[in-house]
Each structure stands twice: as structure tokens, then as C-alpha cells.
C-alpha positions as CSV (number, residue, x, y, z in Angstrom):
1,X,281.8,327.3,93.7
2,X,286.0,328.0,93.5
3,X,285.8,325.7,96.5
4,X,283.4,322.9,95.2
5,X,285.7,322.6,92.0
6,X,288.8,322.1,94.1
7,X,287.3,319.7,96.3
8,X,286.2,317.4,93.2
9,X,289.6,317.9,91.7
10,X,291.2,316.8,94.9
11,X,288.5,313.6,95.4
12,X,289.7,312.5,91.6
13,X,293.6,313.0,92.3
14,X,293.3,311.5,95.4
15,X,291.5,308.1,94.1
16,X,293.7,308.4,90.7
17,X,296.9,308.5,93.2
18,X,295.7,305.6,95.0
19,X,294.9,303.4,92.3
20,X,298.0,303.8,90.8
21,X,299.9,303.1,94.3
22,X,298.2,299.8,93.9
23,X,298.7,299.1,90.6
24,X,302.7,300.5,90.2
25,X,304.4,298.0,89.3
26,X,302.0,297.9,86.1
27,X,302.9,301.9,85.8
28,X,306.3,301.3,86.0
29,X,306.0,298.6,82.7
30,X,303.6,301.4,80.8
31,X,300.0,301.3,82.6
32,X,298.6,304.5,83.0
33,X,295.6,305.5,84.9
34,X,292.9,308.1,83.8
35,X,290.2,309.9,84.7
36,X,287.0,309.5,82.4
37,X,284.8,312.7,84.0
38,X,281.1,312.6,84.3
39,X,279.2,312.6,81.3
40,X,275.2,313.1,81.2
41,X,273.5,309.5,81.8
42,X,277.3,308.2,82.9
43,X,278.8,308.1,86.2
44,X,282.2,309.2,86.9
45,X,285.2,306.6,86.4
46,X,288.4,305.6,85.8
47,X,290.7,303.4,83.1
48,X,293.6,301.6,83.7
49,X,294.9,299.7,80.7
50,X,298.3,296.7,81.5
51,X,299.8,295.3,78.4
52,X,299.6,291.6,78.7
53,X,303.3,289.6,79.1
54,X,303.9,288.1,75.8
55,X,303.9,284.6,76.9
56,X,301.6,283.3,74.5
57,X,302.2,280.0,73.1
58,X,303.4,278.8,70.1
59,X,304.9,275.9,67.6
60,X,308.1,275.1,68.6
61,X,308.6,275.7,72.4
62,X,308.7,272.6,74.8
63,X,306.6,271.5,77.5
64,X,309.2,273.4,80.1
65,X,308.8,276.6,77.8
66,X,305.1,276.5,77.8
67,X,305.0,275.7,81.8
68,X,306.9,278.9,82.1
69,X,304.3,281.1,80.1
70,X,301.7,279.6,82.0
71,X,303.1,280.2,85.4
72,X,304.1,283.9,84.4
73,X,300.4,284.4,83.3
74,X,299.4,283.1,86.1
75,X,301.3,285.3,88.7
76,X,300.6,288.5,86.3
77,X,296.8,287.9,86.7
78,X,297.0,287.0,90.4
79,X,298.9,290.8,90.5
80,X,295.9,292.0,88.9
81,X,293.3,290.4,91.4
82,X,295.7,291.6,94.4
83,X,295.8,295.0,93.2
84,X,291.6,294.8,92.2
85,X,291.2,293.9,95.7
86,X,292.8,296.5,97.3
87,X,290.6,299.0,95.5
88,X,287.7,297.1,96.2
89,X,288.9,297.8,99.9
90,X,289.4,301.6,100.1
91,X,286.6,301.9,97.4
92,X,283.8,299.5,97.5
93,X,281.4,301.9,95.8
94,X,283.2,301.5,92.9
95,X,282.3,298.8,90.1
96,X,284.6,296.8,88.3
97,X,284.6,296.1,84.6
98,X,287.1,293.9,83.0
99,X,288.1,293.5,79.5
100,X,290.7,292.1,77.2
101,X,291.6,293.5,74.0
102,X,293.9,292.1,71.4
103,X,294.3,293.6,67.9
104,X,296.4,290.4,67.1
105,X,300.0,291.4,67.9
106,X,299.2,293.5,71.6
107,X,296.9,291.7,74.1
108,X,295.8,294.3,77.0
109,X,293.8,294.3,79.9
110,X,291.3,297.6,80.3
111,X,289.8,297.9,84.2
112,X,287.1,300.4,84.1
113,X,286.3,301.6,88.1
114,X,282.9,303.0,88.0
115,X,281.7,304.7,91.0
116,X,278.0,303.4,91.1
């Protein structure tokens, strides 16, 4: 049983280890990665939340400033689909729930990696 344990514990350090190898340059900005363990009627997953770039919009920024927002967002999102798809790669048994939360002054992503 000893052994059993250790091999799950391994299985969910190795798949936390690689999805933060693809997501790292998120980490290194203050992403973290987490196990969410098996609960009865749930299946066993993982959360990764990335703080949004504040690049939002507002009064009194010119065309040029608002350009550079939107091509910022736009490369930070295409990060995110790189980094989805490399997980979708190594772990295609996995599904991938995306959400954006924004309490009004912080605007985050949540990926939840279920393994279905």
C-alpha cells in the first residue's frame, strides 16, 4: 500500500512539474500550480491561476497607447494557448476549463486540468 501511495504522489509531482515547465514564465510573474486531490463524485485535477497584464483601457490614452495594450494582450493570451497546448500534448486525457475572474481591480485567468 506504502508503494501505491508513493507512486500517486510521484504521478501528481510529476504532472505538477510539467505543467509548471510549460507555464514558467507565468510562475516567475506569481502563477502557481496546485494540486486539487480526488474528491468523492470529482476527478483528480489541477489549478493554475496568471494574473492578467494590466493593460486595460481607459480615458485618456491615445490610439498608439491602446494599440500597445492590445498587442500585449494579445501575445499574453497566445502564451497561454502555447503553453495549453503543450499540455494537451503530454496529457490529452486531461480536460481544460477556462475562466476569468475579475473582482474589479485584479483580472485573472484560472485553468482547471481535469483528468477525465
Amino acid at each position: 500500500m506504502k508503494h501505491l501511495k508513493k507512486y500517486n504522489e510521484s504521478k501528481e509531482e510529476d504532472i505538477i512539474n510539467y505543467i509548471s515547465d510549460c507555464f514558467i514564465e507565468f510562475i516567475d510573474t506569481g502563477a502557481e500550480v496546485k494540486y486539487n486531490p480526488k474528491r468523492p463524485n470529482y476527478n483528480e485535477s489541477y489549478t493554475i491561476i496568471i494574473k492578467v497584464p494590466d493593460c486595460w483601457f481607459s480615458s485618456g490614452h491615445t490610439l498608439i497607447d491602446n494599440i500597445k495594450s492590445t498587442e500585449t494582450l494579445l501575445e499574453f493570451y497566445k502564451d497561454i494557448e502555447n503553453c495549453l497546448e503543450k499540455v494537451t500534448i503530454k496529457y490529452p486525457n486531461f480536460k481544460q476549463v477556462y475562466t476569468t475572474n475579475n473582482d474589479g481591480h485584479i483580472k485573472e485567468i484560472e485553468i482547471l486540468f481535469i483528468n477525465i
